[in-house]
C-alpha atoms as an extended CHARMM CRD file, in Angstrom:
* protein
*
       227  EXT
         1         1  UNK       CA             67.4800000000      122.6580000000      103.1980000000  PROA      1               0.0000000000
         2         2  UNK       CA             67.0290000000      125.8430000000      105.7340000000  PROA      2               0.0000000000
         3         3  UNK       CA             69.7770000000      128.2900000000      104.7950000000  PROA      3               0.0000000000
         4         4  UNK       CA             72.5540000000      128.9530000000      107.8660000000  PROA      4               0.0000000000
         5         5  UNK       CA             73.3570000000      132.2070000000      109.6780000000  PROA      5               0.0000000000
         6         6  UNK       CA             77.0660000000      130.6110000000      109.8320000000  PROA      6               0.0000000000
         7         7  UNK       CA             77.7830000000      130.5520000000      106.8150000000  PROA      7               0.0000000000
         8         8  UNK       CA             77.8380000000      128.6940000000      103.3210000000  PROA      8               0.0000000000
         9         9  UNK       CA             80.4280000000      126.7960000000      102.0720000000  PROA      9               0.0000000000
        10        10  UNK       CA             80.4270000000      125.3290000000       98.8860000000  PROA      10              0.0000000000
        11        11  UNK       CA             80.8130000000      120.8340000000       97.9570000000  PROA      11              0.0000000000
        12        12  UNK       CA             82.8700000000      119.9270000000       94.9660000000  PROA      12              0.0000000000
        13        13  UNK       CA             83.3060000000      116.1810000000       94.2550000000  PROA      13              0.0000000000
        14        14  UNK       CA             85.2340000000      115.2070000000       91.7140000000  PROA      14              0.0000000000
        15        15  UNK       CA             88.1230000000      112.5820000000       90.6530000000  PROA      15              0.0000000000
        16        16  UNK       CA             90.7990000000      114.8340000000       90.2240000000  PROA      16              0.0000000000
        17        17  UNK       CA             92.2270000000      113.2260000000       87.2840000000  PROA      17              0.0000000000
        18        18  UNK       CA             93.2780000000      116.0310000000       86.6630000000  PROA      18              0.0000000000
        19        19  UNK       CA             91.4690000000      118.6840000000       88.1520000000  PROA      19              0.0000000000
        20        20  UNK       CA             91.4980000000      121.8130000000       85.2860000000  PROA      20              0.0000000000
        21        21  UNK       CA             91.0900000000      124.9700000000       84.3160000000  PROA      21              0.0000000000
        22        22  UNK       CA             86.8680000000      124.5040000000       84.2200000000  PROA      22              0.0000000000
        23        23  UNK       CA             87.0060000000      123.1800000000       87.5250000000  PROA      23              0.0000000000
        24        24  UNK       CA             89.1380000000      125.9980000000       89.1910000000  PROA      24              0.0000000000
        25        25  UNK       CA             86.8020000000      129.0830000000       86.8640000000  PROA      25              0.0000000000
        26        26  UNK       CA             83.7240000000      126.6430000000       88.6570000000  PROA      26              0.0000000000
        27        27  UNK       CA             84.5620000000      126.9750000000       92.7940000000  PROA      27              0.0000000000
        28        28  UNK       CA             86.1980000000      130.5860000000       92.1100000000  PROA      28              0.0000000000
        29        29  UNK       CA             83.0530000000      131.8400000000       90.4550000000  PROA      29              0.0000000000
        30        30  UNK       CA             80.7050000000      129.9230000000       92.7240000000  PROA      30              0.0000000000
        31        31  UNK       CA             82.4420000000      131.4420000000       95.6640000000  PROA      31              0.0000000000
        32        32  UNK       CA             81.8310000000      134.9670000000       94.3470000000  PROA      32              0.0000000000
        33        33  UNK       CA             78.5030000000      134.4330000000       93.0750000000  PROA      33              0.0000000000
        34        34  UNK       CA             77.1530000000      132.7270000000       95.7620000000  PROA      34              0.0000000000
        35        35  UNK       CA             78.7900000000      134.2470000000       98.6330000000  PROA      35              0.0000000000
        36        36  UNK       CA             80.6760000000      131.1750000000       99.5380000000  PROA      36              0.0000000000
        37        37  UNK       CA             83.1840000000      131.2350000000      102.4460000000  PROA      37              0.0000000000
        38        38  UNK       CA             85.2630000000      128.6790000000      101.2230000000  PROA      38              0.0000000000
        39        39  UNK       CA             84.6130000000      125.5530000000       98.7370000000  PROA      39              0.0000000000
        40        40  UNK       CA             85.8630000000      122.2080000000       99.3150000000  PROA      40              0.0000000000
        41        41  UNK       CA             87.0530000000      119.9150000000       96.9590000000  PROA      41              0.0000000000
        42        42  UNK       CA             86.3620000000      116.2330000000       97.4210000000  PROA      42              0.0000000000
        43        43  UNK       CA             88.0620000000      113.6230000000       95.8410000000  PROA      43              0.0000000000
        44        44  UNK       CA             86.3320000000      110.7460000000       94.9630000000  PROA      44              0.0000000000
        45        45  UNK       CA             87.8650000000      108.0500000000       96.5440000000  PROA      45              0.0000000000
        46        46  UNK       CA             85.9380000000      104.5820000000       94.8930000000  PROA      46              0.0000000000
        47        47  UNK       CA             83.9570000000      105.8450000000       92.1580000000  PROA      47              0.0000000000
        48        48  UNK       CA             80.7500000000      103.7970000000       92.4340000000  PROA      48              0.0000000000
        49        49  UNK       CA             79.4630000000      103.5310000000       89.0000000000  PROA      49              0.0000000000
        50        50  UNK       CA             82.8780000000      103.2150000000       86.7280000000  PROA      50              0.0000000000
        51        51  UNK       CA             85.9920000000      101.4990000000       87.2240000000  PROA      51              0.0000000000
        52        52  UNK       CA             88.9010000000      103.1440000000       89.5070000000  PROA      52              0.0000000000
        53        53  UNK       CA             91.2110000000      105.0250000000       88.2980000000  PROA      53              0.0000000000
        54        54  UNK       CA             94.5670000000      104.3720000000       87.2270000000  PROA      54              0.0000000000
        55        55  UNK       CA             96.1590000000      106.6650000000       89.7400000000  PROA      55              0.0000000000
        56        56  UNK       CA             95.3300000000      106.0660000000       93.3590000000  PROA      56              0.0000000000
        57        57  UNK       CA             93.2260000000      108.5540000000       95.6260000000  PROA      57              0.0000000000
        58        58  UNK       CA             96.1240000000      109.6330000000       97.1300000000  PROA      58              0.0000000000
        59        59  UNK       CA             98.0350000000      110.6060000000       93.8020000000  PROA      59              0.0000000000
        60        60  UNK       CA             94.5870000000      112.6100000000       93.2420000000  PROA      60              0.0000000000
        61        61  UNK       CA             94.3830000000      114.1830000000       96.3740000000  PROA      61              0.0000000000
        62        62  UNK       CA             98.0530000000      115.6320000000       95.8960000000  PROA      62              0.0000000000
        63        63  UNK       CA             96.6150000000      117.2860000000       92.5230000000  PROA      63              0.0000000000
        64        64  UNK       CA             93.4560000000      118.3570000000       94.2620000000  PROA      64              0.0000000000
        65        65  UNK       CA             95.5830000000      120.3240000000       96.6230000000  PROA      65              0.0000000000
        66        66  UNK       CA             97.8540000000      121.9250000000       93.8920000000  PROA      66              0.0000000000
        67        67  UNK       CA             94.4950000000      123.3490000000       92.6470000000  PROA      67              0.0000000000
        68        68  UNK       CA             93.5340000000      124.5120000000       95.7730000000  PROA      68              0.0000000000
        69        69  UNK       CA             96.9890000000      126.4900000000       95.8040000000  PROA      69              0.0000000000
        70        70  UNK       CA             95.1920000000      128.4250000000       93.1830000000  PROA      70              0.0000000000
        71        71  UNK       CA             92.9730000000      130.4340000000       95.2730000000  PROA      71              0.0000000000
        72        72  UNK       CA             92.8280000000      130.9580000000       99.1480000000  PROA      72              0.0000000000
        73        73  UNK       CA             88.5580000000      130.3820000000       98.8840000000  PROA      73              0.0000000000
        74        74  UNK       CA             89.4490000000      126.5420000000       97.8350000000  PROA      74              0.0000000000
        75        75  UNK       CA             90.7290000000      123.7140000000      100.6480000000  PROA      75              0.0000000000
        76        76  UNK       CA             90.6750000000      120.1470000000      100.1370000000  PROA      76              0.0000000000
        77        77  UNK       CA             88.8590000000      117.4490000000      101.9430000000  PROA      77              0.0000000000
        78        78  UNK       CA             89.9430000000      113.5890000000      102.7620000000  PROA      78              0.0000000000
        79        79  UNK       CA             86.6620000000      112.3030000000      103.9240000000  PROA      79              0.0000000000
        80        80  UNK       CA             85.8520000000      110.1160000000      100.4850000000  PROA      80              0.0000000000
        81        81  UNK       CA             89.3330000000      109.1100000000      100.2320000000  PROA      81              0.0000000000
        82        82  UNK       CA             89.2610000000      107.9090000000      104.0370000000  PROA      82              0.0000000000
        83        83  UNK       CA             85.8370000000      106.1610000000      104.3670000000  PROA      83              0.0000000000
        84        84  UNK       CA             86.2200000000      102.4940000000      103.1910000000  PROA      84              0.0000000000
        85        85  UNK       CA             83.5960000000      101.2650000000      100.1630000000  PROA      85              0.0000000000
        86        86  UNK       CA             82.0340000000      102.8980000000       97.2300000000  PROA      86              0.0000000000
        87        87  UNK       CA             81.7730000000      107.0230000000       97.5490000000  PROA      87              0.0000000000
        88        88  UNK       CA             78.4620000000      108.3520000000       97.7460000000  PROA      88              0.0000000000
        89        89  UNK       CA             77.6990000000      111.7670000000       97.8750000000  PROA      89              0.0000000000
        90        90  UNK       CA             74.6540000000      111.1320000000      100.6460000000  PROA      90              0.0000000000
        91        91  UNK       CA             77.3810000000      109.8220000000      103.2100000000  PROA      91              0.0000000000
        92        92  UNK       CA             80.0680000000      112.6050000000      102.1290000000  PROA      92              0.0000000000
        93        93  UNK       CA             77.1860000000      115.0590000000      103.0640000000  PROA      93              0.0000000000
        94        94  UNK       CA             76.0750000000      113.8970000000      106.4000000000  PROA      94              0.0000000000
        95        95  UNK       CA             80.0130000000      113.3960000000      107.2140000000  PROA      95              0.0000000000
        96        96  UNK       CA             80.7520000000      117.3880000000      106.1410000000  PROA      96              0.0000000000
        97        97  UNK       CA             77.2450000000      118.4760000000      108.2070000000  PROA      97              0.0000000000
        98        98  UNK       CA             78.8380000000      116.9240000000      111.2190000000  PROA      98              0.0000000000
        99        99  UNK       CA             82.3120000000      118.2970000000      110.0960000000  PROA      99              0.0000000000
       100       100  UNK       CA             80.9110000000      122.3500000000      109.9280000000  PROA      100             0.0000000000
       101       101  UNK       CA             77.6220000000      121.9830000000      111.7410000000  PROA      101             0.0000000000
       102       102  UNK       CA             75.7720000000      125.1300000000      111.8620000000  PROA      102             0.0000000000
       103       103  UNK       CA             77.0280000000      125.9990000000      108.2860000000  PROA      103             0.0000000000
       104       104  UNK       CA             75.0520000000      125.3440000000      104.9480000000  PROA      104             0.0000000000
       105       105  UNK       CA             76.5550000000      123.4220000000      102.3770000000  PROA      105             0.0000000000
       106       106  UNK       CA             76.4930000000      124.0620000000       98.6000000000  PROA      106             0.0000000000
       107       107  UNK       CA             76.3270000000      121.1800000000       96.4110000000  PROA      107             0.0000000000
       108       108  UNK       CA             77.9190000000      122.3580000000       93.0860000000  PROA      108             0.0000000000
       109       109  UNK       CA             77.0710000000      120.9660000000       90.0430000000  PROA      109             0.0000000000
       110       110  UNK       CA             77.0280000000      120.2030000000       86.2270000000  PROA      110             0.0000000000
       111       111  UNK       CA             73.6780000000      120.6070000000       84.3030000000  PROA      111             0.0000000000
       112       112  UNK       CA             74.6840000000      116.6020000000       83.4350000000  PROA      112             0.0000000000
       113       113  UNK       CA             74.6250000000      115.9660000000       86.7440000000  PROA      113             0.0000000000
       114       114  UNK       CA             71.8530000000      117.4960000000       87.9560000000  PROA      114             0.0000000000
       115       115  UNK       CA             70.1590000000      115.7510000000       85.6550000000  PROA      115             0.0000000000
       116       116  UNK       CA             70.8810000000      112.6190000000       86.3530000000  PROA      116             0.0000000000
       117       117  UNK       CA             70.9230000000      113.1110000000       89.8310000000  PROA      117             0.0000000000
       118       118  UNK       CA             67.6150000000      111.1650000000       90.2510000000  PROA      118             0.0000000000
       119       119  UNK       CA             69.9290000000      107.9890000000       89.7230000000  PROA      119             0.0000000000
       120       120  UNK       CA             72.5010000000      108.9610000000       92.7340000000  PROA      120             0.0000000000
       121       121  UNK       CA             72.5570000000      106.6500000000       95.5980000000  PROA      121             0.0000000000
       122       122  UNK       CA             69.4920000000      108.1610000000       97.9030000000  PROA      122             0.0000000000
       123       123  UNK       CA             69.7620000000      110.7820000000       95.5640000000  PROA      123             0.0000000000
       124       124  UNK       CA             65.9150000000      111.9300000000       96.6460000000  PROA      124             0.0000000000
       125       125  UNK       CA             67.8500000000      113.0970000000       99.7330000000  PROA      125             0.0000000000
       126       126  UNK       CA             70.5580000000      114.9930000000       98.3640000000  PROA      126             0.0000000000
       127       127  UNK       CA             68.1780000000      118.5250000000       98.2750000000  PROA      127             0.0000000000
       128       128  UNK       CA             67.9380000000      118.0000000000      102.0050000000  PROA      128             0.0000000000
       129       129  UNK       CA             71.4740000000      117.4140000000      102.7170000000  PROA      129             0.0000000000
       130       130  UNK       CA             73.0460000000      120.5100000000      101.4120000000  PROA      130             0.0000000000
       131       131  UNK       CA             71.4960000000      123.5520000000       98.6150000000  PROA      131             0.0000000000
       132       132  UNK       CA             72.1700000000      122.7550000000       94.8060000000  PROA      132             0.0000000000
       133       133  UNK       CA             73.7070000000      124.8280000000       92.8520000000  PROA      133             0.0000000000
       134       134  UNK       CA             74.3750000000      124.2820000000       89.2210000000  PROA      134             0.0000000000
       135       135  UNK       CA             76.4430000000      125.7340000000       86.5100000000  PROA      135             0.0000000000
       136       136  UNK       CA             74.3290000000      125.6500000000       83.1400000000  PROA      136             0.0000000000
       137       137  UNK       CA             76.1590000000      124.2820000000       79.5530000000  PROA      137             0.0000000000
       138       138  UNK       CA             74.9670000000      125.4160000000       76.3160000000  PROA      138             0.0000000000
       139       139  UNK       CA             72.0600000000      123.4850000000       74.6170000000  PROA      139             0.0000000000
       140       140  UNK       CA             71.1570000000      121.7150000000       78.2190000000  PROA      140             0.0000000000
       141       141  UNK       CA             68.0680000000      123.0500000000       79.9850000000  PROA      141             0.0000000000
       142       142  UNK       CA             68.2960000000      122.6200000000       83.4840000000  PROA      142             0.0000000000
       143       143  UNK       CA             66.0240000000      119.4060000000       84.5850000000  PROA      143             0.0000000000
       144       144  UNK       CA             66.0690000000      116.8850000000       87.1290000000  PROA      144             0.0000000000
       145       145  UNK       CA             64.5220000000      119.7250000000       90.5660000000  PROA      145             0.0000000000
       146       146  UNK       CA             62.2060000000      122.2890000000       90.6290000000  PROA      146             0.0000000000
       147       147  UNK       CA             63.8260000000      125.1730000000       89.3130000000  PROA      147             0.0000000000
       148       148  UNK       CA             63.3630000000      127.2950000000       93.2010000000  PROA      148             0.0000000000
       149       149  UNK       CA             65.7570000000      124.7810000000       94.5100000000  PROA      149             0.0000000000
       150       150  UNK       CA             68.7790000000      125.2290000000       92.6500000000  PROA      150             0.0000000000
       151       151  UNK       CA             70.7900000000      128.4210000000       92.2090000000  PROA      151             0.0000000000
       152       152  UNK       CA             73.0230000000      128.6680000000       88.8230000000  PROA      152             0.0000000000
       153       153  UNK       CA             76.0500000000      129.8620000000       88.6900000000  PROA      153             0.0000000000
       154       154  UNK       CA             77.0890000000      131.7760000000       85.7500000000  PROA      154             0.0000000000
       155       155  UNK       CA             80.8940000000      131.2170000000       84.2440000000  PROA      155             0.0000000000
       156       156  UNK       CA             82.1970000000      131.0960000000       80.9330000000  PROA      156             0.0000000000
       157       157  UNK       CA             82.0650000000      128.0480000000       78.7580000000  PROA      157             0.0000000000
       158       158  UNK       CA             85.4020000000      126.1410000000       79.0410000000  PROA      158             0.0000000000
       159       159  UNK       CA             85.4340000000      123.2010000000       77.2550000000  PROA      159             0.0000000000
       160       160  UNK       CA             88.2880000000      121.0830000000       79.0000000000  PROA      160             0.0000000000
       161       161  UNK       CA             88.0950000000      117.3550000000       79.9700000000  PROA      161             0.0000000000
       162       162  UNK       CA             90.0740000000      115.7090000000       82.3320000000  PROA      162             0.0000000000
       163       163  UNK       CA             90.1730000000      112.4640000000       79.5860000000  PROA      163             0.0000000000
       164       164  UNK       CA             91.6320000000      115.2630000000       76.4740000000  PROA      164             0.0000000000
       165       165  UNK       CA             94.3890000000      116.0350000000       79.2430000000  PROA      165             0.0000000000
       166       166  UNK       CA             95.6250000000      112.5450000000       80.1460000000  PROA      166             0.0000000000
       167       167  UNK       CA             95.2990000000      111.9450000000       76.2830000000  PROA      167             0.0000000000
       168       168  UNK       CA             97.5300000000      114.7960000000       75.5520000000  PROA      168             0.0000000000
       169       169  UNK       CA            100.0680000000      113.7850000000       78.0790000000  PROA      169             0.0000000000
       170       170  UNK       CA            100.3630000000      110.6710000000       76.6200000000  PROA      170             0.0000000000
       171       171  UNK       CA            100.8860000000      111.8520000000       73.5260000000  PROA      171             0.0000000000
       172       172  UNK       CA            103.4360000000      114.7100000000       74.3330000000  PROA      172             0.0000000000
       173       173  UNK       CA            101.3910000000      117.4410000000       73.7310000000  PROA      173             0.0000000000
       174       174  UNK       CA            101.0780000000      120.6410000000       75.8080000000  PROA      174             0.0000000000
       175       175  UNK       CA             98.6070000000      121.1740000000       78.6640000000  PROA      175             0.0000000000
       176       176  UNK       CA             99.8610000000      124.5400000000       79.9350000000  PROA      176             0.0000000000
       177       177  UNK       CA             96.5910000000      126.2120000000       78.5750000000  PROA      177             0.0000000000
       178       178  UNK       CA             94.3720000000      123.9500000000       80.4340000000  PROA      178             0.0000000000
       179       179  UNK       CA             95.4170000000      123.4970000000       83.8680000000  PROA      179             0.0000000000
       180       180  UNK       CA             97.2470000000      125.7000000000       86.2230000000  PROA      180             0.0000000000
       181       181  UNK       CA            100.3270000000      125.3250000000       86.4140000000  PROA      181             0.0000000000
       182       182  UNK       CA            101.1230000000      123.7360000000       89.9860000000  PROA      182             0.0000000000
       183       183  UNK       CA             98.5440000000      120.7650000000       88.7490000000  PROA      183             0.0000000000
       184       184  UNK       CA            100.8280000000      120.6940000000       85.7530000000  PROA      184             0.0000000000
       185       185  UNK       CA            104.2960000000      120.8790000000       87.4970000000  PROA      185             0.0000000000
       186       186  UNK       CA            102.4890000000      117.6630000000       90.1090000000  PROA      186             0.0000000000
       187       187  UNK       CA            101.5510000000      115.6910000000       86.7430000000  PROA      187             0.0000000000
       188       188  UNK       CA            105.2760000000      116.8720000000       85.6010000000  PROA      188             0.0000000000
       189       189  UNK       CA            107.2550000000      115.6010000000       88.5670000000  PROA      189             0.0000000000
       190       190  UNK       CA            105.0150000000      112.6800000000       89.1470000000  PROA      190             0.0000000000
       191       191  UNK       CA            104.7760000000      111.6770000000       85.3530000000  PROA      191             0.0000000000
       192       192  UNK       CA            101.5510000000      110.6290000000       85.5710000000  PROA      192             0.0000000000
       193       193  UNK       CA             99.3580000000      109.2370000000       82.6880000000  PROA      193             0.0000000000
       194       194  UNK       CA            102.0960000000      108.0450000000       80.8460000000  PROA      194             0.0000000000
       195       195  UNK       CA            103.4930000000      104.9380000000       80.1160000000  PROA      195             0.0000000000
       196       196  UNK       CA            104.6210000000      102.4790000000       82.8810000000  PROA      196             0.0000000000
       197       197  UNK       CA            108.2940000000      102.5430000000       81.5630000000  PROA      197             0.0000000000
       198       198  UNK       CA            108.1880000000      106.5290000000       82.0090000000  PROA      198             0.0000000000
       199       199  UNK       CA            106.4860000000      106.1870000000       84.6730000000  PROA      199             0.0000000000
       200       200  UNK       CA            108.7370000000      104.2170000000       86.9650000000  PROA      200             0.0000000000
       201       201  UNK       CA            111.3610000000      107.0090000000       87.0310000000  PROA      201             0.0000000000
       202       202  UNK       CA            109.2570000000      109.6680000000       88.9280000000  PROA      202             0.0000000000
       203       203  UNK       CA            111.1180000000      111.2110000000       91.4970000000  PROA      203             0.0000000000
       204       204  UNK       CA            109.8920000000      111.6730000000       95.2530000000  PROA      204             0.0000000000
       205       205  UNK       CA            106.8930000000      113.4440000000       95.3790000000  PROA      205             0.0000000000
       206       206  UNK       CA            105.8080000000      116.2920000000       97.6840000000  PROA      206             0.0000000000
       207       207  UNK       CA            102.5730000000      118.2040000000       98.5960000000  PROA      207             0.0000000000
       208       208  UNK       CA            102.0520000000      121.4050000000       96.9620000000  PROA      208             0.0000000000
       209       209  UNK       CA            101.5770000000      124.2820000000       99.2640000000  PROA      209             0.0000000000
       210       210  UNK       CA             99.0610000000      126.7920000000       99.7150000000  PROA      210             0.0000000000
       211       211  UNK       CA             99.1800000000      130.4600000000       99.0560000000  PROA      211             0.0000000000
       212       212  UNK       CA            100.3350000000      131.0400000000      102.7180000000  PROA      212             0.0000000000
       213       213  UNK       CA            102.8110000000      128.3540000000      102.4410000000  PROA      213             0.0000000000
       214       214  UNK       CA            100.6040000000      125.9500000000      104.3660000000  PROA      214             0.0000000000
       215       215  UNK       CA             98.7120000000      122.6590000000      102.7520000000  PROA      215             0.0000000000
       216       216  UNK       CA             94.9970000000      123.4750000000      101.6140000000  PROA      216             0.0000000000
       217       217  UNK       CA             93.3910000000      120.7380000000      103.9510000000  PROA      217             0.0000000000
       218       218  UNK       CA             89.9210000000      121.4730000000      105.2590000000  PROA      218             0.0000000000
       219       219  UNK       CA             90.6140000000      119.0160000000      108.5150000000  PROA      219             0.0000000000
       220       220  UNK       CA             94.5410000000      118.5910000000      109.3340000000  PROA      220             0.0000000000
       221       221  UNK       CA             96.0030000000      115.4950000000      107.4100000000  PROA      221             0.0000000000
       222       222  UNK       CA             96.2420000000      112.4690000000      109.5530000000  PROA      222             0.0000000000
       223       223  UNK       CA            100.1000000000      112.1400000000      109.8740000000  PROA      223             0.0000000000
       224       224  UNK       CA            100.0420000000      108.1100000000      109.1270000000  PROA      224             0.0000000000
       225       225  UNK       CA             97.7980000000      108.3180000000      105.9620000000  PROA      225             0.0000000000
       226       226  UNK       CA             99.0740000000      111.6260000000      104.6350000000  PROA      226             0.0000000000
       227       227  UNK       CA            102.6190000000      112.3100000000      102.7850000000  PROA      227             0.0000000000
């Protein structure tokens, strides 16, 4: 893909269940590194090779934007959780081209995933809808493109998975060290991935704000789908 004059801004799927620590030292070091105007996270909104979720796309889109809160580089985008059927990074691509024509986009990326991105939907056409960029983990040689078409982004190794934390919620452990804390204080208010009985108190929930006081969207929320 022909690099922009407009600028670049960075593509970060993921299901936001919940979003971490790793994820937020990811975009923010991506951004830097790469010279990244902004990065945009993308909630998955039907996973297309695993089962959904236990908490809706919407729950995950309200802890998507508490880690956006983190850092005025990072918005958040609807367009998986809006488009009906399975979410495949091909269509979320040619939906954000439209979305920021005349900008590159920056696909960013585990070494796992770049590996296995030969088994994406149309994944042969992912290099051509947006650059690669790919954040290395110990022991895993980067494989799956030629090396000149992916850029690597350089972070520390954080070893945090979003399955540990809903583990250690269940079991009443802490999670302060591993997510910030307005994803915490969401998964706090909301009490998510606990049991239904716990569950079924949660107060009213609200959208987290940005660091200007405004919501992190990358398009304005459409008022009859958005809380």
């Amino acid at each position: 893909m022909a690099s922009s004059p407009f600028g670049r801004i960075g593509v970060f799927g993921s299901l936001c269940n919940p979003p971490h620590l790793g994820h937020l030292v990811l975009c923010a070091e991506a951004a830097w590194q790469l010279g990244l105007e902004r990065v945009l996270i993308v909630p998955t909104g039907a996973p297309p090779h695993r089962n959904p979720p236990a908490e809706p796309p919407e729950v995950r889109l309200r802890l998507a934007l508490a880690l956006a809160s983190c850092d005025e580089k990072l918005s958040v985008s609807r367009v998986e959780v809006d488009r009906p059927g399975p979410s495949y990074m091909s269509d979320t691509l040619r939906a954000l081209q439209l979305r920021h024509a005349g900008n590159e986009l920056v696909l960013l990326l585990g070494a796992d995933q770049l590996a296995s991105l030969a088994r994406w939907h149309e994944g042969e056409r992912i290099p051509e809808l947006a650059r690669i960029a790919v954040a290395p983990r110990p022991g895993m040689a980067l494989a799956g493109l030629d090396r000149a078409l992916v850029e690597q982004i350089e972070m520390p190794l954080v070893g945090i998975a979003s399955s540990d934390i809903r583990e250690r919620v269940r079991l009443g452990r802490p999670i302060r060290h591993l997510v910030p804390d307005p994803v915490r204080l969401v998964i706090e208010r909301e009490r998510l991935y606990r049991a239904p009985v716990e569950r079924a108190a949660a107060p009213e929930r609200r959208e987290p704000a940005g660091p200007t006081g405004l919501l992190a969207w990358d398009e304005p929320p459409d008022p009859e789908t958005s809380r």
